[in-house]
C-alpha positions, 0 to 999 in steps of 0.5 A, a space after each residue: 500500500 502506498 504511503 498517503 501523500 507519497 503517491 506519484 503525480 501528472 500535471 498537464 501542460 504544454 508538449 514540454 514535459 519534465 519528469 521529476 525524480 526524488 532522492 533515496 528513501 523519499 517519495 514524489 513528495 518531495 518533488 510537489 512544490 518544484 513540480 507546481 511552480 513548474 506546471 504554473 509557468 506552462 509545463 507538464 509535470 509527472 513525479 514518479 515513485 522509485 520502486 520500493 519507495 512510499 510504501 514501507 521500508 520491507 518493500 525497499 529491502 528488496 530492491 536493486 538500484 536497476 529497479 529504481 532506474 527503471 521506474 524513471 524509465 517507465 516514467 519517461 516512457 509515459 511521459 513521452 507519450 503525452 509530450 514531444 520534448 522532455 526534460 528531468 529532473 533529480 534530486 540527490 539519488 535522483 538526480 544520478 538517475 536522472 543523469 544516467 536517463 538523459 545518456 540512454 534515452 532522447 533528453 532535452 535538459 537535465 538538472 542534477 540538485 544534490 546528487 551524491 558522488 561523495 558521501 559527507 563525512 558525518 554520514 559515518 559511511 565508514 561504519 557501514 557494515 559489509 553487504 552480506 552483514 547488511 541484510 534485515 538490518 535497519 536504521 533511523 533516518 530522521 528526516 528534517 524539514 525547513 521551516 514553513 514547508 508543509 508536511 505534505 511535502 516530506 513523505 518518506 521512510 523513518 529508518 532504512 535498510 542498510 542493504 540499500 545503501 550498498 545499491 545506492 553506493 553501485 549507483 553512484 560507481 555507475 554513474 562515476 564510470 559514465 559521467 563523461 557520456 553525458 552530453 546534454 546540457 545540465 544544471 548542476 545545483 549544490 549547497 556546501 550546507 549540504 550535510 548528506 551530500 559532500 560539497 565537492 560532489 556537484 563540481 565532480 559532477 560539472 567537471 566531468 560531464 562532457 556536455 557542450 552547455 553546462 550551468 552551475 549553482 553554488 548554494 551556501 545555506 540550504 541543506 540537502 534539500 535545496 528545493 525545499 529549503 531557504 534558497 529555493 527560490 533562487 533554485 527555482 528560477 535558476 530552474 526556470 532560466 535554464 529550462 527556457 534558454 
């Protein structure tokens, strides 16, 4: 059963559709004011819901991270059907999903907002057990919401299987190994008050993309969730400029 608020969601628009990917552990949620003030200024919008997601973290255990690029593919896949154009969009592990899409399939523009290729320090990945000790084990995961942000916006799993964050670290190898695929043009947004996500990462991710026309946005007092925190305005119209240039 789908978690109430962490259902996946259409808004219909122009031919310029964006998909929307949240992060590890999320749900589309996350994605819902980005995706509003997306569809407002004339775009059609779907947020999908990674597999094993929004429902309980059991469900999670039992994905592989191919599972979860392959609901962004289904996603594109119905988008496509509605749109002529399309773009994407992923936050944190969605966006190396993201990335990893616009190199296998016709993207228009990808924004990559907080994707990890370095783990903060503070995470204690260093004190992940190893794969086959990771199986039915389980911890929290507290989740911090800014300020004035609705709770509808923060639906997802309080604690999280730890063989999911050996998937999540394949994820990210992968898309280490096929940075320099992607040739799209791509917005790179990065907080250094992010505290999941090491600073370093968003500039990795510019470097070594090969894409003729790349944007980036350095961010100084949002957290993780740059488009839920204090700047996300300056995000959202970083967004908006990119999109229509």
């Amino acid at each position: 059963m789908i978690l109430h608020g962490a259902e996946p969601f259409f808004l219909a628009g122009s031919k310029k559709g964006i998909l929307l990917v949240h992060g590890f552990t999320g749900s589309p949620s996350e994605m819902l004011l980005l995706g509003k003030y997306l569809n407002y200024i004339g775009y059609t919008v779907m947020a999908v819901r990674l597999c094993g997601h929004g429902t309980n973290p059991e469900d999670m255990a039992r994905m592989k991270w191919r599972d979860w690029y392959a609901s962004v593919c289904d996603g594109y896949h119905l988008l496509k059907n509605y749109c002529k154009d399309i773009y994407i969009i992923g936050l944190s592990m969605g966006g190396a999903l993201s990335l990893l899409l616009s190199i296998d399939f016709p993207v228009k523009k990808a924004a990559s907002l907080s994707t990890p290729i370095f783990i903060a320090a503070q995470r204690g990945l260093d004190m992940l057990p190893p794969r086959h000790l990771s199986n039915d084990i389980y911890i929290p995961k507290i989740r911090h919401l800014p300020n004035n942000i609705p709770a509808v916006c923060n639906v997802g799993y309080k604690k999280m299987p730890l063989i999911c964050v050996h998937e999540l670290l394949d994820c990210i190898q992968y898309l280490k190994k096929n940075l320099k695929r992607v040739k799209v043009p791509v917005l790179v947004v990065q907080s250094s008050n992010d505290h999941t996500v090491d600073n370093k990462s968003g500039r990795y991710i510019y470097n070594k993309i090969e894409s003729q026309d790349k944007q980036f946005l350095q961010l100084s007092k949002s957290g993780h969730l740059v488009i839920l925190d204090t700047e996300r305005k300056i995000v959202f119209e970083r967004i908006k400029q990119f999109l229509a240039k």
